[in-house]
Structures are given as structure tokens and as C-alpha cells.
Backbone as JSON Lines, residues from 0, in Angstrom:
{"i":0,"aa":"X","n":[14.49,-2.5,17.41],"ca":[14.55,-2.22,15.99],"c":[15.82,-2.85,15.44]}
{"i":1,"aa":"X","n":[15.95,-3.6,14.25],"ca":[16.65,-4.14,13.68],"c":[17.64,-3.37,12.32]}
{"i":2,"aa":"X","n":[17.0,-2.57,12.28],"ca":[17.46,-1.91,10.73],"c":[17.67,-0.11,11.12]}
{"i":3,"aa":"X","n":[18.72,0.01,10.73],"ca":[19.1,1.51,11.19],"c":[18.39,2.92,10.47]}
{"i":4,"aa":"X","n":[17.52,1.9,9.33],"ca":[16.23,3.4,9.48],"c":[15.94,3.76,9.94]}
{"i":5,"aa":"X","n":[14.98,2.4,10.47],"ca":[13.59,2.75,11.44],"c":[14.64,2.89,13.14]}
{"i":6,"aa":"X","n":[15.85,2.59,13.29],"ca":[16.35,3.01,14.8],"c":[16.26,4.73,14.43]}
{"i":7,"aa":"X","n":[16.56,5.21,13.28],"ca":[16.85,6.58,12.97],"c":[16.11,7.41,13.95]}
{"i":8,"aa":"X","n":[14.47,7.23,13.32],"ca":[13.13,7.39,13.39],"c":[13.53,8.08,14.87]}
{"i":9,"aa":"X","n":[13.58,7.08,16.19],"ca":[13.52,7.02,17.45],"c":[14.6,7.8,17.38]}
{"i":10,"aa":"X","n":[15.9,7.6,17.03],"ca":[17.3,8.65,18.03],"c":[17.23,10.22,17.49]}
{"i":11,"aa":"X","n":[17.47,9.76,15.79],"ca":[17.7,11.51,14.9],"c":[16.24,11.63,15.41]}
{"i":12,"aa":"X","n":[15.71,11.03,15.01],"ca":[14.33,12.66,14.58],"c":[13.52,12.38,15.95]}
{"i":13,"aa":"X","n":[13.27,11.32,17.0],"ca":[12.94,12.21,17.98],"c":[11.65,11.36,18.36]}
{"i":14,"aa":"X","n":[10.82,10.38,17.15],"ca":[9.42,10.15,17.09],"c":[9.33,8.93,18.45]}
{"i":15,"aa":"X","n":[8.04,8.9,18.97],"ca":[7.71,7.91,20.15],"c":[8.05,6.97,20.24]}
{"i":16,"aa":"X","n":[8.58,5.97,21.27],"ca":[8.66,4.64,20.99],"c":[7.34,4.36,21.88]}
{"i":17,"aa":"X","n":[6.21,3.42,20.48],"ca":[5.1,3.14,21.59],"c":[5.02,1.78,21.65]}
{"i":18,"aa":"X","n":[4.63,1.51,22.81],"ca":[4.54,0.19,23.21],"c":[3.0,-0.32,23.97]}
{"i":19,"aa":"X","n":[3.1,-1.85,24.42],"ca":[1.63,-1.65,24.62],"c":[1.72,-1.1,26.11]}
{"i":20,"aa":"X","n":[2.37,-0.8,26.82],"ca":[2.68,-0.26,28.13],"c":[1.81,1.75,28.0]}
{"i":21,"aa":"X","n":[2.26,1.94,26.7],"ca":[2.0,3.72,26.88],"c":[1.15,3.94,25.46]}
{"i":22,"aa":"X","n":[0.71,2.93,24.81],"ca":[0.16,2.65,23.8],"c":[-1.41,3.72,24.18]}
{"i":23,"aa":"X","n":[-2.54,4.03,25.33],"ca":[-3.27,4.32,25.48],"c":[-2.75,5.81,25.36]}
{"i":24,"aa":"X","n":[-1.82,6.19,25.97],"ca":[-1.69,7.41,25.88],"c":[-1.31,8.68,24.79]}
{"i":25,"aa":"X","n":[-0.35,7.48,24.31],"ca":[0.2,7.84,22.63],"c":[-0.87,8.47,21.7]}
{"i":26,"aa":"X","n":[-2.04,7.76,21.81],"ca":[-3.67,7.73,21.21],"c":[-4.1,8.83,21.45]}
{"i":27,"aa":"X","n":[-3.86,9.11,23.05],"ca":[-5.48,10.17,23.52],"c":[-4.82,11.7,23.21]}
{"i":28,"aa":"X","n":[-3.62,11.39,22.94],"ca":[-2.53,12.93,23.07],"c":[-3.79,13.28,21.85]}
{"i":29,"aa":"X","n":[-3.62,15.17,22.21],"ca":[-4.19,16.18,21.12],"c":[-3.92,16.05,19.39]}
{"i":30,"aa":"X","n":[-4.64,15.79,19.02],"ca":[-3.87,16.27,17.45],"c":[-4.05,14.59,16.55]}
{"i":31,"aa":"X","n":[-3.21,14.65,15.33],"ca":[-3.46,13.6,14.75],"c":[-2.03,12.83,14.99]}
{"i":32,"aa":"X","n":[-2.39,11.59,15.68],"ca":[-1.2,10.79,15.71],"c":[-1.3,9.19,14.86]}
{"i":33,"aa":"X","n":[-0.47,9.18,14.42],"ca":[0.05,8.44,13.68],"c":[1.07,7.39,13.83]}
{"i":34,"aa":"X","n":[0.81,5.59,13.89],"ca":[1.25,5.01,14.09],"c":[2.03,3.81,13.32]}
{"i":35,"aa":"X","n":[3.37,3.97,13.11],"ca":[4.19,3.54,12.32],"c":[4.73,2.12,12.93]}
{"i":36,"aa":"X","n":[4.14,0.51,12.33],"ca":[4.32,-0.59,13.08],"c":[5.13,-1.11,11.47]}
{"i":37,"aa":"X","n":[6.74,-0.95,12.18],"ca":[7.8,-1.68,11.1],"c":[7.83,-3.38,11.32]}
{"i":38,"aa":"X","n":[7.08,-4.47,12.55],"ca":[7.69,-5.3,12.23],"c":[8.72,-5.9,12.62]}
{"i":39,"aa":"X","n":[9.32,-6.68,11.41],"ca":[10.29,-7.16,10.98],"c":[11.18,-7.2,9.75]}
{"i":40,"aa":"X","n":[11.77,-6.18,9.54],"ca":[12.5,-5.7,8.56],"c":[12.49,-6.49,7.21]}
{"i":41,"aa":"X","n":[13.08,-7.83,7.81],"ca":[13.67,-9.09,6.94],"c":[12.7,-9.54,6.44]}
{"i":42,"aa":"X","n":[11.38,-9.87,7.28],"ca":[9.69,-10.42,6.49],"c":[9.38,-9.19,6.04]}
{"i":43,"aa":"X","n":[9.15,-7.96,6.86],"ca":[8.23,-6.85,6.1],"c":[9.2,-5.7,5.24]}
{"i":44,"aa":"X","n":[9.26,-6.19,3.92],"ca":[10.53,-5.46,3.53],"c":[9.97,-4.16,2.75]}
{"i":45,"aa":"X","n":[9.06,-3.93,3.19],"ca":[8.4,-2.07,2.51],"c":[8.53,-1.29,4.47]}
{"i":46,"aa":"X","n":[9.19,-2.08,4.67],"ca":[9.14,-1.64,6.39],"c":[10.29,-0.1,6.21]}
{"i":47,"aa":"X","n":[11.09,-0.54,5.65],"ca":[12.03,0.67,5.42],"c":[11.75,1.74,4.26]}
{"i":48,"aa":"X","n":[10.85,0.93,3.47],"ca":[10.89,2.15,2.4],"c":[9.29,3.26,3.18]}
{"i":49,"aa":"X","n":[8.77,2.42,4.29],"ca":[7.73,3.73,5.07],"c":[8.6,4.5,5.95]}
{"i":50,"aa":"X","n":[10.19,3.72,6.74],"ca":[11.09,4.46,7.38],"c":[11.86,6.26,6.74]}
{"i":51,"aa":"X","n":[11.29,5.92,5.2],"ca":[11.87,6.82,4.62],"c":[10.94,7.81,4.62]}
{"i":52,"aa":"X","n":[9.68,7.38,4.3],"ca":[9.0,8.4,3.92],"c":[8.11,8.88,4.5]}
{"i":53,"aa":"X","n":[8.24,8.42,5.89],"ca":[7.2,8.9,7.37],"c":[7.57,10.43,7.78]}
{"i":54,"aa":"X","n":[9.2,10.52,7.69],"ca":[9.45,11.7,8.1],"c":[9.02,12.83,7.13]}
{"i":55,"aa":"X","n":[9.09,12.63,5.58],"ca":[8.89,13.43,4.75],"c":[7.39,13.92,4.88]}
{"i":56,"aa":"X","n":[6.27,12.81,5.05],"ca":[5.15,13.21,5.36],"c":[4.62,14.16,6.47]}
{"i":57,"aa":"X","n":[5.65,13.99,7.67],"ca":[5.5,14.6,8.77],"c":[5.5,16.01,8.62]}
{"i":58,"aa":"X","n":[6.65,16.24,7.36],"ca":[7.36,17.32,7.49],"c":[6.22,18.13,6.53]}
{"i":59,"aa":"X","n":[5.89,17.22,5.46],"ca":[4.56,18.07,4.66],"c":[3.15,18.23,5.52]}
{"i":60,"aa":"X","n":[3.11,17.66,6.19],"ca":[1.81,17.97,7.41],"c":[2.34,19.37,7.93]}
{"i":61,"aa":"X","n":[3.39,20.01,8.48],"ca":[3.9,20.92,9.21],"c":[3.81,20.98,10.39]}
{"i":62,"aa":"X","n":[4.26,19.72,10.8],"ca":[3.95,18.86,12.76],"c":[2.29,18.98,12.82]}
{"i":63,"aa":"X","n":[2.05,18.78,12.31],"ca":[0.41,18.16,12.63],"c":[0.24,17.06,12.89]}
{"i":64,"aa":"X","n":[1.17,15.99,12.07],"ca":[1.1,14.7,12.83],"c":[1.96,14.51,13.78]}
{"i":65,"aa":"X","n":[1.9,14.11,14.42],"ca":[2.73,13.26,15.68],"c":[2.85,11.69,15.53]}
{"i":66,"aa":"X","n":[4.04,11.83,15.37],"ca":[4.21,10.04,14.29],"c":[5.22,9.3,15.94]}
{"i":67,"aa":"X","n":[4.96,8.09,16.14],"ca":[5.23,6.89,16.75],"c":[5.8,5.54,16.4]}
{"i":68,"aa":"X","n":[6.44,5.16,17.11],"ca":[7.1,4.0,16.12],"c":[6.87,2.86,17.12]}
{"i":69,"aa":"X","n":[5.75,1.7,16.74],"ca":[5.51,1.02,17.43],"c":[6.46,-0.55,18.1]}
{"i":70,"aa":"X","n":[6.89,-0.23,18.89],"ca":[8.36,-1.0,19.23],"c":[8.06,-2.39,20.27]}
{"i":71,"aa":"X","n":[6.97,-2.75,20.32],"ca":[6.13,-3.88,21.15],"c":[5.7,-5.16,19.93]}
{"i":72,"aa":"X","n":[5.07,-5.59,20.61],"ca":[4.45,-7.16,20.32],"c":[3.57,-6.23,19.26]}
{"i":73,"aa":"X","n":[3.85,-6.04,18.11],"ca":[3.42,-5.33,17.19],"c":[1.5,-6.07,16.95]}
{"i":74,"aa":"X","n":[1.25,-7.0,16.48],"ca":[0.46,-7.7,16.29],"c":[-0.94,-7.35,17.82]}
{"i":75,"aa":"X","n":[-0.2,-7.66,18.5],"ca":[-1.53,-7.38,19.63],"c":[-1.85,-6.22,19.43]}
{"i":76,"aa":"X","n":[-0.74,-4.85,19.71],"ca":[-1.47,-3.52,19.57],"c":[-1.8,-3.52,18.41]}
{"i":77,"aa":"X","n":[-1.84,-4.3,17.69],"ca":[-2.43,-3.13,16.08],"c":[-3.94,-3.31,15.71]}
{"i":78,"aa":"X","n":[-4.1,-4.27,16.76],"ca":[-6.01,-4.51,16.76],"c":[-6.29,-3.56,17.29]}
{"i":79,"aa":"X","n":[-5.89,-3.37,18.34],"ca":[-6.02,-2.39,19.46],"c":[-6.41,-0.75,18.93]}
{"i":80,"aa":"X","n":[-5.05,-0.68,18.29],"ca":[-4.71,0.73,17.35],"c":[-5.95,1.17,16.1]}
{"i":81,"aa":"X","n":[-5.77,0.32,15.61],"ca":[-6.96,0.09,14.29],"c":[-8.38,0.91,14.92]}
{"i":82,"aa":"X","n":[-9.13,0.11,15.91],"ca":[-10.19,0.37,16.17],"c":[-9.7,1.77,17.06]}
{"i":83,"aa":"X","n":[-9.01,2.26,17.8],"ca":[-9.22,3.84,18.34],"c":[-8.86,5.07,17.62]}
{"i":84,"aa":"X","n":[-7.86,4.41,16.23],"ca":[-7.57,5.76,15.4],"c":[-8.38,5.92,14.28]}
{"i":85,"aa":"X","n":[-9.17,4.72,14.27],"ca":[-10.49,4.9,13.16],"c":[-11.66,5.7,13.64]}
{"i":86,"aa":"X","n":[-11.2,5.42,15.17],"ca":[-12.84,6.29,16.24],"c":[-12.22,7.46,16.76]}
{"i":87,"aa":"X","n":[-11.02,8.07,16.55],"ca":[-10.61,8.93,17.47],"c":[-10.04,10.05,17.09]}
{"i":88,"aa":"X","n":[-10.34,11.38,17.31],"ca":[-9.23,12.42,16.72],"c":[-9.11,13.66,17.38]}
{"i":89,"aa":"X","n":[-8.08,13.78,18.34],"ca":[-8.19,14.71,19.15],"c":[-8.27,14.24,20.62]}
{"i":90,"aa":"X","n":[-8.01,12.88,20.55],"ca":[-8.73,12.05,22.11],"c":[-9.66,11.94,22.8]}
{"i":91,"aa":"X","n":[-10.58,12.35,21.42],"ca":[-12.53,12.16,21.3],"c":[-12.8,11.56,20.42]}
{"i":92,"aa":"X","n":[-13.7,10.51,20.35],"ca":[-14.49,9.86,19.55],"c":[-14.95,10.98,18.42]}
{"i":93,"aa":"X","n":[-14.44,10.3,16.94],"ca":[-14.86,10.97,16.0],"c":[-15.54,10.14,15.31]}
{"i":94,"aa":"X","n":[-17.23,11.0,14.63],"ca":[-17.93,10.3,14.65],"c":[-17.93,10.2,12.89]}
{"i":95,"aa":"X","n":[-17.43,11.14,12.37],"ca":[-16.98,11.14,10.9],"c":[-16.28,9.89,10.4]}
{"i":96,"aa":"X","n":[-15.93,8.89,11.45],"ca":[-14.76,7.64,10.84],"c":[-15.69,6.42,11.27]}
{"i":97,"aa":"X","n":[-17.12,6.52,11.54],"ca":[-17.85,5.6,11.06],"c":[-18.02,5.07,10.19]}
């Protein structure tokens, strides 16, 4: 991570660093997880203004989400990501996101 928001994310508050190494597992965990891919600060410059407001959302869910901060070859997992959190909730195929 390049920008001391999104490092925030990972040290203060605690959220996953996922990668494509633990990327499957991040997914299948219970509950609704949520995957936060910042990028590159300098090209993706709304990268920090979601650094801000991921935690606030978290906090209005009331830990229901389980938020991740995707810290890999961003681009490969996010095909990846796309298609199992559109099919998945709970670490079962949900058939409602057809």
C-alpha cells in the first residue's frame, strides 16, 4: 500500500490483507465479506476517498461485514472476486444474485 489511508485500513482497524494466495478463503468465511481493491492511489484517485468511507460503512452494518483489503496483483483477483461474491453468501452459492 502506498498511501497511509488505505495502510490505516490493515494496521488501525485490523481489516484482511487478501491476496491471491488466501483470496479463496477470505470468500468462503461466514457472513458478508466485502472486498476493498485500492489499486494505485496515484491512477485510482477515489481509492482513498473509499479508504475513508469503508470503515464508516462497516461500522453502520454493526460488523456484519467483514471488509478486506485486496493487497495482490489486484486485476487478476478481481475477475476472480466478481464472479464468487455475485454467487456467494455465507460460503454457499446464492441463488438470489442470479
Amino acid at each position: 500500500m502506498s498511501h497511509p489511508l488505505i495502510q490505516r485500513l490493515l494496521d488501525e482497524l485490523g481489516y484482511a490483507e487478501v491476496s491471491l494466495d488466501n483470496h479463496d478463503a477470505f470468500v468462503a468465511r461466514p457472513g458478508l465479506n466485502v472486498l476493498f481493491f485500492p489499486g494505485d492511489p496515484a491512477v485510482a484517485k477515489d481509492a482513498t476517498d473509499v479508504a475513508v468511507v469503508l470503515p464508516e460503512l462497516v461500522a453502520e452494518f454493526g460488523g456484519k461485514l467483514r471488509p478486506g483489503v485486496v493487497t495482490d496483483t489486484w486485476p487478476s483477483i478481481s475477475k476472480k472476486s466478481v464472479r464468487i461474491l455475485t454467487r456467494h453468501r455465507n460460503g454457499r452459492p446464492d441463488s438470489r444474485s442470479r
